[in-house]
NUVEXKOL-155635 format. One line per field, with one value per residue: residue in one letter; chain; y, z, x of N, C-alpha, C in turn. Coordinates in pm, whole numbers. Layout:
// residues N
resn	A,...
chain	A,...
n.north	Y,...
n.up	Z,...
n.east	X,...
ca.north	Y,...
ca.up	Z,...
ca.east	X,...
c.north	Y,...
c.up	Z,...
c.east	X,...
This chain:
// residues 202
resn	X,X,X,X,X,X,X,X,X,X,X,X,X,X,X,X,X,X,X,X,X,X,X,X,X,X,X,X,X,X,X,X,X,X,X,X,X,X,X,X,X,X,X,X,X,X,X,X,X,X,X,X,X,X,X,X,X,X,X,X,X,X,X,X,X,X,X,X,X,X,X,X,X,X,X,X,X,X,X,X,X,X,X,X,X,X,X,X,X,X,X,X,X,X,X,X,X,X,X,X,X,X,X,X,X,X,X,X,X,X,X,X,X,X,X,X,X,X,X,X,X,X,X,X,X,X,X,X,X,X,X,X,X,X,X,X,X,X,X,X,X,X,X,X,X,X,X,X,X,X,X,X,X,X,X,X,X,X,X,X,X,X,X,X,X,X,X,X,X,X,X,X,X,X,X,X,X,X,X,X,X,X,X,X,X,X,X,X,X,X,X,X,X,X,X,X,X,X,X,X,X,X
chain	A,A,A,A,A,A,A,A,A,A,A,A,A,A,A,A,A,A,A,A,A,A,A,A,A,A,A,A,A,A,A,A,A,A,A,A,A,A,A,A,A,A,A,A,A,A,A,A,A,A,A,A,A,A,A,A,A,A,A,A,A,A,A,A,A,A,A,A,A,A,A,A,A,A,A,A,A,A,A,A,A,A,A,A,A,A,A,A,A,A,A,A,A,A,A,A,A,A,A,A,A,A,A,A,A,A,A,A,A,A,A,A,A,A,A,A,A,A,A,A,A,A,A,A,A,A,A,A,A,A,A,A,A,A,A,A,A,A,A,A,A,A,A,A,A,A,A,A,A,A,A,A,A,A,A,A,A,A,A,A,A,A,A,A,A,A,A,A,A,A,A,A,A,A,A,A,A,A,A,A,A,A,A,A,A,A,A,A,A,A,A,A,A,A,A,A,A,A,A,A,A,A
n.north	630,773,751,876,1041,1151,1284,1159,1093,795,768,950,833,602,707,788,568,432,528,400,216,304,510,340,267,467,539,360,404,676,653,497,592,804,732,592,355,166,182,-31,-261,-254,-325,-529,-860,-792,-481,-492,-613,-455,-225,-369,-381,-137,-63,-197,-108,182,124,77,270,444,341,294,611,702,578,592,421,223,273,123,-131,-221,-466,-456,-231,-283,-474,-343,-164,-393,-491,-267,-219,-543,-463,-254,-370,-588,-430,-369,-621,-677,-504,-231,127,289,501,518,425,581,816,725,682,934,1009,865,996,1227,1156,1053,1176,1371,1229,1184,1430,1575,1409,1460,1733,1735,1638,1831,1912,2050,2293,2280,1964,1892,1962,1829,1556,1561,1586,1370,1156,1222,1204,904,825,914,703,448,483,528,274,116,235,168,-139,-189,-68,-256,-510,-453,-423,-715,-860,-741,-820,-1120,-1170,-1077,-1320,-1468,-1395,-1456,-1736,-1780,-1654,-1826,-2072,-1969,-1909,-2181,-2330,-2466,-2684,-2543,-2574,-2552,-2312,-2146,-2154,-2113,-1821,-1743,-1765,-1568,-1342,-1249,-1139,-1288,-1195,-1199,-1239,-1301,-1114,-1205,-1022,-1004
n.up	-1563,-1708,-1652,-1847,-2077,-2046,-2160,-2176,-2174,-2216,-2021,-1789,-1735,-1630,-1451,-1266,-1223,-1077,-863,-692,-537,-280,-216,-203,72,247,242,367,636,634,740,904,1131,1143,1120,1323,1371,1219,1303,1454,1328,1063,1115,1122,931,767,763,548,336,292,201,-77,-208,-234,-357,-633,-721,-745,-887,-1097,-1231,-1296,-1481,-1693,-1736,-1852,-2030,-2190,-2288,-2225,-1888,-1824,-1930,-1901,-1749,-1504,-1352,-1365,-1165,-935,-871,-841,-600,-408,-397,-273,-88,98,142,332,583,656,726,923,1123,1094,1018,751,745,845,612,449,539,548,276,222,317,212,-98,-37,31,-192,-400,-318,-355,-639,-757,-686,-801,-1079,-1098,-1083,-1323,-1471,-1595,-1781,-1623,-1704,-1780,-1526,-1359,-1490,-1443,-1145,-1156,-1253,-1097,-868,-969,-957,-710,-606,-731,-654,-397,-434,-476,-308,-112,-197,-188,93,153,19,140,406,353,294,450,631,526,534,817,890,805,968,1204,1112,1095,1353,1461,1393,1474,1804,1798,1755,1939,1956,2039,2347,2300,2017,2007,2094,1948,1749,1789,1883,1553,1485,1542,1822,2154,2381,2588,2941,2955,2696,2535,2336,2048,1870
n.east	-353,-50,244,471,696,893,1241,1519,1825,2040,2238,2140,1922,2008,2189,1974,1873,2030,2032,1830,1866,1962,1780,1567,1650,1665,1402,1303,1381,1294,1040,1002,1109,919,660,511,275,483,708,809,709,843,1092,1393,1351,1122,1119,1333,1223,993,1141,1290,1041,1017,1195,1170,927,930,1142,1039,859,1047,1179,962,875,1126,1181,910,581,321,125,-91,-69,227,396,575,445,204,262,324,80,-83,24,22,-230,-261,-153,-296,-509,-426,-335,-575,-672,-512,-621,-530,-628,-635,-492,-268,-72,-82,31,263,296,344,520,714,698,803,1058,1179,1179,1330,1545,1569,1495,1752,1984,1888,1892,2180,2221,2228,1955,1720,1491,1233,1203,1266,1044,858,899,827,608,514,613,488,207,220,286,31,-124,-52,-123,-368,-467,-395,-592,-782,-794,-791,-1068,-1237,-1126,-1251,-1484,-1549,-1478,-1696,-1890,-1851,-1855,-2119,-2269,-2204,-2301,-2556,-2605,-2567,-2776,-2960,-2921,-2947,-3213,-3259,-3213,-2953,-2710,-2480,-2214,-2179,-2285,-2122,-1846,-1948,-2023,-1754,-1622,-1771,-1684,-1769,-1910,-2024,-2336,-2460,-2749,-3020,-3270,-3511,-3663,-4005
ca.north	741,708,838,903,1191,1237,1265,1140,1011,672,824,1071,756,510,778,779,397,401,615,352,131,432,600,276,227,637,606,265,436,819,574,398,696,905,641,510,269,108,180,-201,-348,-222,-353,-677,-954,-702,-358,-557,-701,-328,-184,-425,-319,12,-72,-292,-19,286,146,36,427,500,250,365,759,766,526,540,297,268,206,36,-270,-205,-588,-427,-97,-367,-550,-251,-159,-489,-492,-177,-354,-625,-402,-204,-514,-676,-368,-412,-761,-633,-380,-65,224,322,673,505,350,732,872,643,692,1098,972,785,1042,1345,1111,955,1310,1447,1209,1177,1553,1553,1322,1551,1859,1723,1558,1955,1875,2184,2299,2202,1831,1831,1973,1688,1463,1538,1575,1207,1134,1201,1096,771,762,919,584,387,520,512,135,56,262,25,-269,-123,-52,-340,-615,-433,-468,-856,-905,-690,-948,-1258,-1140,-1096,-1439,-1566,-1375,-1461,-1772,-1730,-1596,-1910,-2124,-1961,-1959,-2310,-2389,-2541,-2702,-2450,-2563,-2521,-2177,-2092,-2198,-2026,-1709,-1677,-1756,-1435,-1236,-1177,-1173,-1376,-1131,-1273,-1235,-1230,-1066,-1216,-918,-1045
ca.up	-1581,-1854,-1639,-1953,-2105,-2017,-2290,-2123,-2239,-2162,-1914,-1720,-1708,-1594,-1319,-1163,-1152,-948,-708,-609,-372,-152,-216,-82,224,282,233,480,711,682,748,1050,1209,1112,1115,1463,1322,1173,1432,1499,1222,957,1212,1096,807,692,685,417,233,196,87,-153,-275,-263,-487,-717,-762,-789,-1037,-1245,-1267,-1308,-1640,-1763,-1706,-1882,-2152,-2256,-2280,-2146,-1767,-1770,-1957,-1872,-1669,-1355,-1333,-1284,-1025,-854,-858,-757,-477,-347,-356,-133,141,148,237,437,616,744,813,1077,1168,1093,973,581,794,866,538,311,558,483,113,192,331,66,-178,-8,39,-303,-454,-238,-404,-757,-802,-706,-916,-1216,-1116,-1115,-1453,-1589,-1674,-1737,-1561,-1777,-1763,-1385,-1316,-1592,-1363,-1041,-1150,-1271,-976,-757,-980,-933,-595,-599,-812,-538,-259,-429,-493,-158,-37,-278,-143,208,127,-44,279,543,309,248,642,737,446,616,980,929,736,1062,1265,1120,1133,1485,1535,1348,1602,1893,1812,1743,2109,1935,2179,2385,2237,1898,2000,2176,1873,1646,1868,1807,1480,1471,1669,1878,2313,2441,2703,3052,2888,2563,2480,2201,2007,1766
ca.east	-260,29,383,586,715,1029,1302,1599,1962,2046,2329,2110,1838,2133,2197,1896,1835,2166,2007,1741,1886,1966,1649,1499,1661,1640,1248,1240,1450,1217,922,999,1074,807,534,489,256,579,846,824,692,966,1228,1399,1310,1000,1182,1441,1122,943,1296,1281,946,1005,1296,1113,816,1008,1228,926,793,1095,1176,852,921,1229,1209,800,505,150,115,-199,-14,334,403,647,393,50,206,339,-52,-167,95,22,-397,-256,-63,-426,-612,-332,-347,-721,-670,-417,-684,-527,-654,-587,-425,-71,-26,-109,131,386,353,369,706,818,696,910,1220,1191,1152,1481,1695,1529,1570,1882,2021,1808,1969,2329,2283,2167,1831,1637,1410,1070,1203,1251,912,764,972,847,478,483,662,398,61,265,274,-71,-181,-44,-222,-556,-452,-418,-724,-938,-742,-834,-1212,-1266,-1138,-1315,-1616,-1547,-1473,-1799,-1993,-1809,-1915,-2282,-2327,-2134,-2359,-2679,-2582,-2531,-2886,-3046,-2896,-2971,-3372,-3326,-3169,-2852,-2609,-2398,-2054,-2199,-2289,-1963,-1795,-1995,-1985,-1612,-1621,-1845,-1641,-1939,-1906,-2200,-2391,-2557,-2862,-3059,-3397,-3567,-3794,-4027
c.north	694,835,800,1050,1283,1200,1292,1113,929,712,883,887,650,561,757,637,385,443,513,280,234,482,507,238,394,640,446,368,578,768,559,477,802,852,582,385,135,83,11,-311,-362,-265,-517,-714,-810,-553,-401,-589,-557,-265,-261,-426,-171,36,-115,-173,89,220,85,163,461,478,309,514,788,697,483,434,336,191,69,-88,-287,-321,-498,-291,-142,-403,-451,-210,-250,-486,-399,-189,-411,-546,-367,-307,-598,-569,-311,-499,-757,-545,-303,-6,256,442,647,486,489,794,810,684,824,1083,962,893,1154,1257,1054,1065,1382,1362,1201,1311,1614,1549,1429,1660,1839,1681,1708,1951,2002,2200,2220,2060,1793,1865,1893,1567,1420,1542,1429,1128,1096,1165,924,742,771,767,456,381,481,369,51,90,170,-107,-267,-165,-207,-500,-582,-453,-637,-906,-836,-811,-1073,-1244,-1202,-1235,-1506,-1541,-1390,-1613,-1822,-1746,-1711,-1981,-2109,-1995,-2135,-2404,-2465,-2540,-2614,-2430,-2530,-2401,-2081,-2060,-2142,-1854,-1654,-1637,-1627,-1376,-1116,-1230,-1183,-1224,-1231,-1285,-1215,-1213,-1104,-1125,-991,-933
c.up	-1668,-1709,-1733,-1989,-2101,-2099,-2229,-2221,-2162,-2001,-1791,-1654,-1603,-1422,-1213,-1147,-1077,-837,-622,-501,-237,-112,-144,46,300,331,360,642,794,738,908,1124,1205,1131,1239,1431,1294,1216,1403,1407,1142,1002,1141,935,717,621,540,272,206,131,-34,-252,-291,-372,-608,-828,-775,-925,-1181,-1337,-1351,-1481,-1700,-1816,-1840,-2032,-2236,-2223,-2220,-2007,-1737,-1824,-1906,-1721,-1497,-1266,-1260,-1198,-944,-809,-778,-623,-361,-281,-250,-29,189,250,361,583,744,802,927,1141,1193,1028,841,615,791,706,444,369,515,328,130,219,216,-61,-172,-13,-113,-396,-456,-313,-592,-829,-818,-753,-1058,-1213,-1099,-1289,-1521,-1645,-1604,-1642,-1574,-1747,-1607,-1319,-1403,-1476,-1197,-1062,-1176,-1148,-842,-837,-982,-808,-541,-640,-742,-448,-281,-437,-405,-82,-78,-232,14,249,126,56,351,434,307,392,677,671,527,765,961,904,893,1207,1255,1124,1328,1554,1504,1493,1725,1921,1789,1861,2060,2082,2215,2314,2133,1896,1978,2062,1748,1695,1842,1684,1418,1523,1753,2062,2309,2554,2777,2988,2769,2588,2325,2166,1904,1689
c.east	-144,168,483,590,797,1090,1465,1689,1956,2154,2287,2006,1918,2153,2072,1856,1916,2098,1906,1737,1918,1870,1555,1522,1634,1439,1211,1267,1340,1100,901,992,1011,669,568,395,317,677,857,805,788,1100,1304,1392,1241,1054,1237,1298,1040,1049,1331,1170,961,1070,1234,965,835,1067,1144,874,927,1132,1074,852,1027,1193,1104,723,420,128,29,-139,131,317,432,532,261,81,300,229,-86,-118,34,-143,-397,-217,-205,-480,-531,-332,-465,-745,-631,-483,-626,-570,-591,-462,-251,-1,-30,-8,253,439,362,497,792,805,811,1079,1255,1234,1255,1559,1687,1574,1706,1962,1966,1868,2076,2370,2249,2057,1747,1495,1242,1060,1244,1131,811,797,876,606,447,497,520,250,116,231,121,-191,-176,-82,-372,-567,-469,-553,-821,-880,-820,-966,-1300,-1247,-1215,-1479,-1653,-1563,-1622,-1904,-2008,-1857,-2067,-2334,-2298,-2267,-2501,-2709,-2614,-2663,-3018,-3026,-2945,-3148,-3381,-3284,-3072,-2756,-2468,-2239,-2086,-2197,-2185,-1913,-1824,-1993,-1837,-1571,-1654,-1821,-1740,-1925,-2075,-2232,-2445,-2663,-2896,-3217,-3444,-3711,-3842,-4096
């Protein structure tokens, strides 16, 4: 996706980069308490460290937005992408659900949106260029989400790969009467509960 297109003054542009440190503690803040998921997590060290991404990746769209260039190379815009990759996958590792993390960004999109516009309709910016504004706005955050879903997708596929090897593994062993601790040991590894019994089908 290319978010450019807007035909700003340096003044009006100026304005809304001011707005971001607010806009990111506003969108940690709409999060935490909107996302139960997050209640606890966002609390502390971590909240400070996504407010700090939120900052960091907003004000990349935003640089881009106002002042041109092509996303797909644009340095701050890729690793806003890649970033948004890792939370996905970091995300699964922690076994949650992709569900908390899309709400979140519907968060961040409405709170990001509330102060972005804002800011656009105090500086007088007509109408055409605040509805250019707010459509970029969101295939941004849209670009982010799908970023993370493939980050998402893409661990629980790597973890279900890494299982079975663990588990077939697992199943060599057992036909070959390997010694119990080996089993045990390999059993966890394979996050696999032993049963009282096994049935071997041939």
């Amino acid at each position: 996706a290319r978010f450019t297109g807007l035909d700003l003054d340096a003044g009006v542009a100026a304005d809304l980069a001011a707005v971001l440190p607010r806009m990111a503690e506003r969108t940690v803040a709409a999060i935490t308490a909107e996302v139960p998921a997050y209640t606890d997590p966002f609390r502390g060290r971590m909240g400070q460290n996504i407010e700090n991404a939120v900052q960091a990746s907003l004000g990349a769209f935003l640089r881009l937005a106002t002042r041109g260039g092509d996303s797909a190379t644009d340095p701050s815009v890729v690793a806003a992408l890649d970033g948004a990759y890792e939370l996905g996958r970091g995300e699964a590792r922690d076994g949650r659900s992709i569900d908390a993390l899309l709400a979140a960004y519907r968060v961040g999109a409405r709170v990001a949106w509330r102060e972005l516009s804002a800011t656009a309709v105090d500086a007088g910016l007509p109408a055409q260029i605040v509805a250019r504004f707010a459509e970029l706005t969101f295939a941004y955050i849209d670009e982010l989400s799908a970023a993370s879903v493939s980050g998402h997708s893409d661990e629980l596929a790597t973890a279900g790969r890494v299982r079975q090897r663990h588990l077939d593994l697992l199943a060599r062993q057992l036909l070959a009467g390997q010694d119990p601790e080996i089993l045990r040991a390999s059993a966890e590894t394979a996050s696999w509960s032993a049963p009282e019994t096994l049935t071997a089908l041939l």
